[in-house]
DSSP file (Angstrom, degrees, kcal/mol; ACC not computed):
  #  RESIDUE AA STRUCTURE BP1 BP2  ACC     N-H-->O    O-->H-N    N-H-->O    O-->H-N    TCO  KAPPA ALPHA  PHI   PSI    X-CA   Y-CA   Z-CA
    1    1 A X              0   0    0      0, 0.0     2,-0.2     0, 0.0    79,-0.0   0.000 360.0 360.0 360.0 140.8 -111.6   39.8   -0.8
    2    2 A X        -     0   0    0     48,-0.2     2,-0.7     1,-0.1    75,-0.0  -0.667 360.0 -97.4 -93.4 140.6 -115.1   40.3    0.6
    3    3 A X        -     0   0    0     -2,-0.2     2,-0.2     1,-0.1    -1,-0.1  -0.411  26.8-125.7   1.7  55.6 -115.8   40.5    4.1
    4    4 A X        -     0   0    0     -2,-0.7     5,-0.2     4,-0.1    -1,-0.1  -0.138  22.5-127.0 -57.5 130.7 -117.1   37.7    6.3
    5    5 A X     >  -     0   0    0     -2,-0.2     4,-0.7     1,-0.1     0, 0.0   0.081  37.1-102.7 -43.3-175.6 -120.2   38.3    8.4
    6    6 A X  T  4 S+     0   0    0      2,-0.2    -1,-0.1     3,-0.1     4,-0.1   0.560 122.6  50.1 -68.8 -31.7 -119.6   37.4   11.8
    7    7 A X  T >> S+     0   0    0      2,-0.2     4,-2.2     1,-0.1     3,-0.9   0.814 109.2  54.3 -65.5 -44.9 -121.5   33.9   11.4
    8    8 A X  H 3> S+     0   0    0      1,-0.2     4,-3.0     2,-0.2    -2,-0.2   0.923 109.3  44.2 -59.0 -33.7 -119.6   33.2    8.5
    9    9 A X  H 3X S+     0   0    0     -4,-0.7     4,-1.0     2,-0.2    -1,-0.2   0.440 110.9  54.6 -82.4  -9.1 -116.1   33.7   10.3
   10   10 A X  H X> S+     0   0    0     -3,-0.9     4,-3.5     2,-0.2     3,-0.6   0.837 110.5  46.2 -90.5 -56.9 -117.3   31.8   13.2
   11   11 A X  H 3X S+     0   0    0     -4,-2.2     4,-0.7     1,-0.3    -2,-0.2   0.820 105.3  60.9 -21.3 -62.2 -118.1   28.9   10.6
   12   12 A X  H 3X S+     0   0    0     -4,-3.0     4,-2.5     2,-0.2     3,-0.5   0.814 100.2  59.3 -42.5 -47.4 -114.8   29.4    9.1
   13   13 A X  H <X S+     0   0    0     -4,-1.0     4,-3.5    -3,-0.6     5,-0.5   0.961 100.6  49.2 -47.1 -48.9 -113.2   28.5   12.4
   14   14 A X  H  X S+     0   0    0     -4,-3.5     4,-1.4     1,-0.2    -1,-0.3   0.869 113.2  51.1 -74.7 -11.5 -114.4   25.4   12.9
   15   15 A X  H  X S+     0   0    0     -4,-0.7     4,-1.2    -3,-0.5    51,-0.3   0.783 111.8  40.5 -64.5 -35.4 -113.3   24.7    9.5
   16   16 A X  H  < S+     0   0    0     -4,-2.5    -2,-0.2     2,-0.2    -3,-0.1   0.808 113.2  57.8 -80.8  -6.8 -110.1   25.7    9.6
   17   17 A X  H  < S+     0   0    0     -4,-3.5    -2,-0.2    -5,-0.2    -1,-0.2   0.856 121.6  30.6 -79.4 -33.8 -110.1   23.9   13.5
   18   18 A X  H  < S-     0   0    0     -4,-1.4     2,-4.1    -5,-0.5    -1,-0.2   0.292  94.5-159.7-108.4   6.7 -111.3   20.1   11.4
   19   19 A X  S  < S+     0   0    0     -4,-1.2     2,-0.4     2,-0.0    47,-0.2   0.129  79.4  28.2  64.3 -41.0 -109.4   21.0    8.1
   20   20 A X  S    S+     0   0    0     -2,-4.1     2,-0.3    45,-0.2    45,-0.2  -0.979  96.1 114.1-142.1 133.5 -111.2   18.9    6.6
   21   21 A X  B     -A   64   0A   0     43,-2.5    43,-1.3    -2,-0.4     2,-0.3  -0.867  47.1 -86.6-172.4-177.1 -114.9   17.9    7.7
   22   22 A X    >>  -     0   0    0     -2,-0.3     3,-8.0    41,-0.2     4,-1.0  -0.986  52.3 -93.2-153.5 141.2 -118.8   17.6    7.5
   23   23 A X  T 34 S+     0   0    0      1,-0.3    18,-0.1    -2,-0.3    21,-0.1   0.423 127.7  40.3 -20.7 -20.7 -121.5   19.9    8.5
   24   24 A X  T >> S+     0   0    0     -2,-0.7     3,-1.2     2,-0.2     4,-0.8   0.698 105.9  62.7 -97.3 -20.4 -121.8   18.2   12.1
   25   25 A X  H X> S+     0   0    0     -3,-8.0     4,-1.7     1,-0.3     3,-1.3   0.966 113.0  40.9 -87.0 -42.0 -117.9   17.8   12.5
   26   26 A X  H 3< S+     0   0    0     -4,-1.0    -1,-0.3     1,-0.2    -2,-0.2   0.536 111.9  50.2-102.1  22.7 -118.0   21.8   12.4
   27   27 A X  H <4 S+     0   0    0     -3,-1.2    -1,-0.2    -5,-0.4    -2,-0.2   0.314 106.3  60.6-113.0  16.4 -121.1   22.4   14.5
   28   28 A X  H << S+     0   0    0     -3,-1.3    -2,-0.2    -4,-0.8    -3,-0.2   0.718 106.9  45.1 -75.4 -41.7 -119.3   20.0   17.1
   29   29 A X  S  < S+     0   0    0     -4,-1.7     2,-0.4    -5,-0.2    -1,-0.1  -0.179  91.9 101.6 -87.8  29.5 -116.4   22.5   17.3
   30   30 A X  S    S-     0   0    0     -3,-0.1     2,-0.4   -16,-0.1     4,-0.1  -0.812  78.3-120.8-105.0 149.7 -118.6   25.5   17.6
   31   31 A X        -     0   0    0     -2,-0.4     2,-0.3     2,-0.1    -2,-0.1  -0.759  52.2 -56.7-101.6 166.1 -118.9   26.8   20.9
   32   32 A X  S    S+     0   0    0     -2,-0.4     2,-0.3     2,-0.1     3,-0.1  -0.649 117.8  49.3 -78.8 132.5 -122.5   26.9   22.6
   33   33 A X  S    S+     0   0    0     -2,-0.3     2,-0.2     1,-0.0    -2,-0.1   0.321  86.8 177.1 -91.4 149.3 -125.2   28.5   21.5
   34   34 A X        -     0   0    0     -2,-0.3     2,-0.1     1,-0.1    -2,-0.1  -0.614  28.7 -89.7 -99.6 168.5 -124.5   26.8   18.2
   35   35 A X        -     0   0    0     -2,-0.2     2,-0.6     1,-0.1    -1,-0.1  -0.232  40.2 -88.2 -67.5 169.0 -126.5   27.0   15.4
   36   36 A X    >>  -     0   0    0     -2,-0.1     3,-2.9     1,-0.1     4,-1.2  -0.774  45.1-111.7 -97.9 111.6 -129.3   25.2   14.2
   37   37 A X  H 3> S+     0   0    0     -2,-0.6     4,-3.1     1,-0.3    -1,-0.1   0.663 120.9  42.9   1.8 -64.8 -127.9   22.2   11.8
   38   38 A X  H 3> S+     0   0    0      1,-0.2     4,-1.9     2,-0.2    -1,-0.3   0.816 102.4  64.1 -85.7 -16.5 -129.6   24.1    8.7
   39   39 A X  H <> S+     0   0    0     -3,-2.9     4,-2.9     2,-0.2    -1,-0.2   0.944 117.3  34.4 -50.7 -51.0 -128.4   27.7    9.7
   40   40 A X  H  X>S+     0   0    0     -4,-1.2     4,-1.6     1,-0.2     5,-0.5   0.995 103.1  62.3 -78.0 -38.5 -125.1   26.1    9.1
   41   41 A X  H  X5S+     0   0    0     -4,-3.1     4,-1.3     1,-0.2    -2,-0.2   0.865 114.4  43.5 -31.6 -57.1 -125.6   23.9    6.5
   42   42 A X  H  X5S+     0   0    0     -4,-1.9     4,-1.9     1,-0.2    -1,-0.2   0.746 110.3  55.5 -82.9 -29.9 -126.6   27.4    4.5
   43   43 A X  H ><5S+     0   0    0     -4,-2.9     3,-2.5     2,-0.2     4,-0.3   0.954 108.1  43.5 -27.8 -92.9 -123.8   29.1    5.9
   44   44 A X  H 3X5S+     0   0    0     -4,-1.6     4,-2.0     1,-0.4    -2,-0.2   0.574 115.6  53.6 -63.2 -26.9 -121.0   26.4    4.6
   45   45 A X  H >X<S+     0   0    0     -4,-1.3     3,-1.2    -5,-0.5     4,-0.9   0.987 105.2  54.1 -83.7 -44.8 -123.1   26.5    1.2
   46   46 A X  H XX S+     0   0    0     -3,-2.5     4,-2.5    -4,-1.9     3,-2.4   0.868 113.5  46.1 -19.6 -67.7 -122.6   30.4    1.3
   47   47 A X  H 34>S+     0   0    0      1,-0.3     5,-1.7    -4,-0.3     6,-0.4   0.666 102.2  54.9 -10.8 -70.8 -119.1   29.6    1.6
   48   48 A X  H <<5S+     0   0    0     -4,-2.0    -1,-0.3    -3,-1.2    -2,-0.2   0.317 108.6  51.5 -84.2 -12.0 -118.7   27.4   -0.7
   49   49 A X  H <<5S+     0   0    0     -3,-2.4    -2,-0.3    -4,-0.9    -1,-0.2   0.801 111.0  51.9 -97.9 -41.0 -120.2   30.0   -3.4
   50   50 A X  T  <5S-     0   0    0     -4,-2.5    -2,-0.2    -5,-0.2   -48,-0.2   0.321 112.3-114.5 -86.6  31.4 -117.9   32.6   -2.3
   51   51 A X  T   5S+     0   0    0      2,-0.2    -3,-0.2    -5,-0.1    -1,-0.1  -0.063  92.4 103.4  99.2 -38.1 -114.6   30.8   -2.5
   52   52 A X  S   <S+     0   0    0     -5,-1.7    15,-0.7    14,-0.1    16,-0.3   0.990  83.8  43.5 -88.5 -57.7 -113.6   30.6    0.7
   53   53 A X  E     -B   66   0B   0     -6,-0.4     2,-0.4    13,-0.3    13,-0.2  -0.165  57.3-159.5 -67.0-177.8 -114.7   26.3    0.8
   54   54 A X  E     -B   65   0B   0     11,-1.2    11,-0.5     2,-0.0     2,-0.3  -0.949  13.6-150.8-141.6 139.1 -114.3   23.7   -1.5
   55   55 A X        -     0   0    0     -2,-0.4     2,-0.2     9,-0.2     9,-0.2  -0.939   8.3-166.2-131.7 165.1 -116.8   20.1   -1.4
   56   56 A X        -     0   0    0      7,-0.3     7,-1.8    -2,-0.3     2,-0.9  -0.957  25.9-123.9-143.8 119.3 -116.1   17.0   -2.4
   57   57 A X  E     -C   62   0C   0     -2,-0.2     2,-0.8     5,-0.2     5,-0.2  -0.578  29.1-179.3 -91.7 112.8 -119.1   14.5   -2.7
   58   58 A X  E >   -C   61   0C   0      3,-1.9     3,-1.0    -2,-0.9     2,-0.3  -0.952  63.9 -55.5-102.9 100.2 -118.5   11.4   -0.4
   59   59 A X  T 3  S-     0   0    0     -2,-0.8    -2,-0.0     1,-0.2     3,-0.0  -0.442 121.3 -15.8  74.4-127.3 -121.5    9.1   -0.8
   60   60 A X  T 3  S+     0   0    0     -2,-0.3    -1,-0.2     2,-0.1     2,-0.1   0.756 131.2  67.9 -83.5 -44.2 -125.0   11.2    0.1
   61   61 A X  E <  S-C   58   0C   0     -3,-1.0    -3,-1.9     1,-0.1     2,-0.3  -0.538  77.4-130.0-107.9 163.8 -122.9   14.0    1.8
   62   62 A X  E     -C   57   0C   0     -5,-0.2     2,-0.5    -2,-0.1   -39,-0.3  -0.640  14.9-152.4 -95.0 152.6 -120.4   16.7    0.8
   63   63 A X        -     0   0    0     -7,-1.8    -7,-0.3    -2,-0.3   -41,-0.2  -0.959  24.6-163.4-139.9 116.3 -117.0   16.8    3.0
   64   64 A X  B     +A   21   0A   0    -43,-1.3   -43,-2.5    -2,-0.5     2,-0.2  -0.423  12.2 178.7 -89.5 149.9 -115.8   20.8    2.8
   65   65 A X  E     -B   54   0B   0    -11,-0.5   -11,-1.2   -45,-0.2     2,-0.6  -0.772  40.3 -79.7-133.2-168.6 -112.4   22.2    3.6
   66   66 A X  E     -B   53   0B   0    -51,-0.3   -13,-0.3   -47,-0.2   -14,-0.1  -0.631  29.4-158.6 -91.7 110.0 -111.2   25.3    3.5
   67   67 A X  S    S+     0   0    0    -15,-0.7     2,-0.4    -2,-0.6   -14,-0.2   0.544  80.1  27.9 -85.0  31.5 -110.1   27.1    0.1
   68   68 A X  S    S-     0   0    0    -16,-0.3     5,-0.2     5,-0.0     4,-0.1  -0.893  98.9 -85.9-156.0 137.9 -107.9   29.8    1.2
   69   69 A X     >  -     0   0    0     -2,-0.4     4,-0.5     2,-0.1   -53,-0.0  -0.060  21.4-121.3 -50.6 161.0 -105.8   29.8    4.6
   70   70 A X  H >> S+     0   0    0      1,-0.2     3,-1.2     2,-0.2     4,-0.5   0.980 118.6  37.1 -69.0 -49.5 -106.5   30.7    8.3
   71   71 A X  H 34 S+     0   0    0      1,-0.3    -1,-0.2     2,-0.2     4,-0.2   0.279 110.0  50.9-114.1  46.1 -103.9   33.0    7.8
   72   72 A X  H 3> S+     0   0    0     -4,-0.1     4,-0.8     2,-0.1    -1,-0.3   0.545 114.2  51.7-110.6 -17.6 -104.0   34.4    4.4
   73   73 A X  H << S+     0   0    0     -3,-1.2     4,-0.2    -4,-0.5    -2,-0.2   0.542 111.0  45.6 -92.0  -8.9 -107.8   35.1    5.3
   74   74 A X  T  X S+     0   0    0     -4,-0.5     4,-2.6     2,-0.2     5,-0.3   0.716 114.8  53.4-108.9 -35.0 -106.5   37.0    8.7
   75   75 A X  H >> S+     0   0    0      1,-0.2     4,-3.6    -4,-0.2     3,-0.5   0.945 113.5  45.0 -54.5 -71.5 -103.3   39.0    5.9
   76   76 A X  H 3X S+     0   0    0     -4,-0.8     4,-1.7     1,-0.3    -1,-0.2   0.377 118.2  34.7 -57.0 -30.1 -106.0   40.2    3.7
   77   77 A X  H 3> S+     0   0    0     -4,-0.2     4,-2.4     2,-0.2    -1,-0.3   0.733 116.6  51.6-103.0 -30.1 -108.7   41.5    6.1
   78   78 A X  H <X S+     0   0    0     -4,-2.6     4,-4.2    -3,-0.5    -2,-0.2   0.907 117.0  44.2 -55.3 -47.1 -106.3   42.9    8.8
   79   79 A X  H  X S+     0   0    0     -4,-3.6     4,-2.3    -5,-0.3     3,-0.4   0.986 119.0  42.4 -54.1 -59.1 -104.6   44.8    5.1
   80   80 A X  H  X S+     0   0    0     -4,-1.7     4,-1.7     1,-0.2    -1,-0.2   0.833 116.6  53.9 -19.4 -62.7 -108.6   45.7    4.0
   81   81 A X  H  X S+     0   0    0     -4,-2.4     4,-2.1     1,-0.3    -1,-0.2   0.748 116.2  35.5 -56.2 -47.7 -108.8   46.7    8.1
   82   82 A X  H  X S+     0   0    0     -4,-4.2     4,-4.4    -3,-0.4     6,-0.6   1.000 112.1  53.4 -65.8 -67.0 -105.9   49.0    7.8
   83   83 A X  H  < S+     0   0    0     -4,-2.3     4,-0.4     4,-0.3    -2,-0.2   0.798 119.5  44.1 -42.6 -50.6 -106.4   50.5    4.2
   84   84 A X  H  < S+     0   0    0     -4,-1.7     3,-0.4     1,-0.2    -1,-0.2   0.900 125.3  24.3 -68.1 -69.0 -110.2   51.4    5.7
   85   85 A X  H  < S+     0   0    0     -4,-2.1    -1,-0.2     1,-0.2    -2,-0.2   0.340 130.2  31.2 -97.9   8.2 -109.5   52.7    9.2
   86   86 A X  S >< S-     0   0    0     -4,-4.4     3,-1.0    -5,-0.2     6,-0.2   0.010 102.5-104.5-150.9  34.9 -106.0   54.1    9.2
   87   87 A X  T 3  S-     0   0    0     -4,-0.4    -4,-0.3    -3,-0.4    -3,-0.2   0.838  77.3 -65.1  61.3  23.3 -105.4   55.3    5.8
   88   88 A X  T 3  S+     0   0    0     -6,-0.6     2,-0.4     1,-0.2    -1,-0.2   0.905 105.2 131.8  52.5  44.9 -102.9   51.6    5.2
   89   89 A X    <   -     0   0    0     -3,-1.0    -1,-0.2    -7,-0.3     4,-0.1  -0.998  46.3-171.5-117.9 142.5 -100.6   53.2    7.9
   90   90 A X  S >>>S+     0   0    0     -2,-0.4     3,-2.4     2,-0.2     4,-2.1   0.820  82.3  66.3-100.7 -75.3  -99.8   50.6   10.5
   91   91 A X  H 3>5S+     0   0    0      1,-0.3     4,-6.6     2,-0.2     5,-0.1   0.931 103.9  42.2 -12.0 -58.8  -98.2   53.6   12.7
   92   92 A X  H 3>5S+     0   0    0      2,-0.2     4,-2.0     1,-0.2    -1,-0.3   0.798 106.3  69.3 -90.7  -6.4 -101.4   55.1   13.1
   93   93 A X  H <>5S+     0   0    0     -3,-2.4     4,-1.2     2,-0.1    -1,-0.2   0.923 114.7  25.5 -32.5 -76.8 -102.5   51.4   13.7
   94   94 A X  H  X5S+     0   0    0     -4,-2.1     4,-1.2     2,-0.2     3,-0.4   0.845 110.9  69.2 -78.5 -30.0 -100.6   51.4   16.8
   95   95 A X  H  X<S+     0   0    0     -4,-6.6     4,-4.3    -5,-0.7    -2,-0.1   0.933 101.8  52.4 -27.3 -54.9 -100.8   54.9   17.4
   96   96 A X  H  X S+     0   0    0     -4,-2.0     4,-1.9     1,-0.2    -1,-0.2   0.712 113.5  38.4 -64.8 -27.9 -104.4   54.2   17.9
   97   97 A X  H  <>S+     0   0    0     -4,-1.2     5,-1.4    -3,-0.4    -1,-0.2   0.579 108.4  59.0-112.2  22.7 -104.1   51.6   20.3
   98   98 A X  H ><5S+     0   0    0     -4,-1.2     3,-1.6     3,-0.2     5,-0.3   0.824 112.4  47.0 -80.0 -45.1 -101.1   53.0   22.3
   99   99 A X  H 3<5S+     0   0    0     -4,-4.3    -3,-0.2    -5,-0.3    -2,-0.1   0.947 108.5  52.2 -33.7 -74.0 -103.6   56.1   22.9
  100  100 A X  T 3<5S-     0   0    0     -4,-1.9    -1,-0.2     1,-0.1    -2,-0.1   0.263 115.8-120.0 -48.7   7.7 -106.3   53.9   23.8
  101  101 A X  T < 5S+     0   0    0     -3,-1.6    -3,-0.2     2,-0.2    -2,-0.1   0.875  80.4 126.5  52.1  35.5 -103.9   52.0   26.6
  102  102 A X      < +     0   0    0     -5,-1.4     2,-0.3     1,-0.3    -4,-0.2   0.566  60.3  43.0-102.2  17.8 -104.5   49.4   24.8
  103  103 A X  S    S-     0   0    0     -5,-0.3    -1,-0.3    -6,-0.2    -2,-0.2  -0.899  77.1-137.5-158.5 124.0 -100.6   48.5   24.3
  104  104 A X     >  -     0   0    0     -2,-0.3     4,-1.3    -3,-0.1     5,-0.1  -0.447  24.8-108.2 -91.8 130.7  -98.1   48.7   27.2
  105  105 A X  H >> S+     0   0    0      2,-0.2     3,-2.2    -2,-0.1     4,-0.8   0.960 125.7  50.0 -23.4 -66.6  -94.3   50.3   27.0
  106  106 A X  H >> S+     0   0    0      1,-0.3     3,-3.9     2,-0.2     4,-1.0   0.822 101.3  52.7 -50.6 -73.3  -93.4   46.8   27.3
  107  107 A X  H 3> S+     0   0    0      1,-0.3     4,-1.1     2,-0.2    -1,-0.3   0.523 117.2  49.7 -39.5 -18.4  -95.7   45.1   24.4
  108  108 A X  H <X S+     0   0    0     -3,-2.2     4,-2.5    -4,-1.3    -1,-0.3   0.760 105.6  50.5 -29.2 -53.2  -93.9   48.0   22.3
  109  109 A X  H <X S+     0   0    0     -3,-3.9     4,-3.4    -4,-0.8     5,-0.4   0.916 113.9  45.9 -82.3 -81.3  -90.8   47.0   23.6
  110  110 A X  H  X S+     0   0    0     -4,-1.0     4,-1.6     1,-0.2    -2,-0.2   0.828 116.1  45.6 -36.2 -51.5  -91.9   43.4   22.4
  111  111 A X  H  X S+     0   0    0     -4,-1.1     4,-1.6     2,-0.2    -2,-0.3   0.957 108.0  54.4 -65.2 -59.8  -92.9   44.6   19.2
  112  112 A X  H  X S+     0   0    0     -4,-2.5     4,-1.1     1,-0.2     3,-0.5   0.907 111.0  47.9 -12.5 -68.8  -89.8   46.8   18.7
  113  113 A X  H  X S+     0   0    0     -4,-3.4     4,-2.2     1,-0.3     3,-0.3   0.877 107.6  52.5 -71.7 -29.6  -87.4   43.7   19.2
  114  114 A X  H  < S+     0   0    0     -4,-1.6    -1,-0.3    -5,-0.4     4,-0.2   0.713 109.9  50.1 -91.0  -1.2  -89.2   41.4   17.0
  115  115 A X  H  < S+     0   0    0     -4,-1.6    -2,-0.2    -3,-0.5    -1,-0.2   0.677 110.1  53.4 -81.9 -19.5  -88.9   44.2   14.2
  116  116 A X  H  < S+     0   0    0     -4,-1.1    -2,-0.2    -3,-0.3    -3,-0.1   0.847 101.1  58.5 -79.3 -69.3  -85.5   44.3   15.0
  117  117 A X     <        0   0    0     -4,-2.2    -2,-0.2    -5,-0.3    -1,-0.1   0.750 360.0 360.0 -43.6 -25.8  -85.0   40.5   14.5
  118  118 A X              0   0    0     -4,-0.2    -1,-0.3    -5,-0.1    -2,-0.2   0.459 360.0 360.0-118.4 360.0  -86.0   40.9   11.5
């Protein structure tokens, strides 16, 4: 699965936030500075050429949702995210951010028990 830009993925929120929508219902859910009406508009068509929306022509306008899940888009780039920067080891995943203090005994601790649970 390719990569979303950082505009596209913001775009993608507010889709996946209105499920189901039109180009102002997801530059209403954007947080400020939004884009400019046609910045998105060409985003959402972007989108909609790589898979990730779907349209449906209501009347004048198209009404998008999304075609793939928030978190099937989150499996799939986290897996990419891994494969890329840590050799698909999830160890060295957390290695790296136990190093960086960026994960606490405890949240270990947390993590640990819910590996456990399972």
């Amino acid at each position: 699965m390719e990569k979303l830009s950082k505009q596209e993925e913001e775009a993608m929120q507010a889709v996946w936030q209105c499920e189901v929508g039109f180009i102002k219902d997801f530059l209403d859910q954007m947080e400020e500075p939004k884009p400019p009406y046609t910045t998105l508009a060409s985003t959402i068509k972007n989108l909609e050429r790589k898979g990730f929306l779907q349209s449906e022509k209501m009347g004048n306008s198209l009404r998008y949702s999304a075609a793939i899940k928030e978190e099937e888009y989150k499996k799939r780039f986290m897996s990419g995210f891994v494969n890329d920067y840590f050799q698909n080891s999830y160890k060295d995943l957390v290695t790296f951010f136990a190093k960086d203090k960026k994960l606490s005994a405890k949240d270990l601790q947390e993590i640990i028990k819910l590996i456990e649970k399972q």
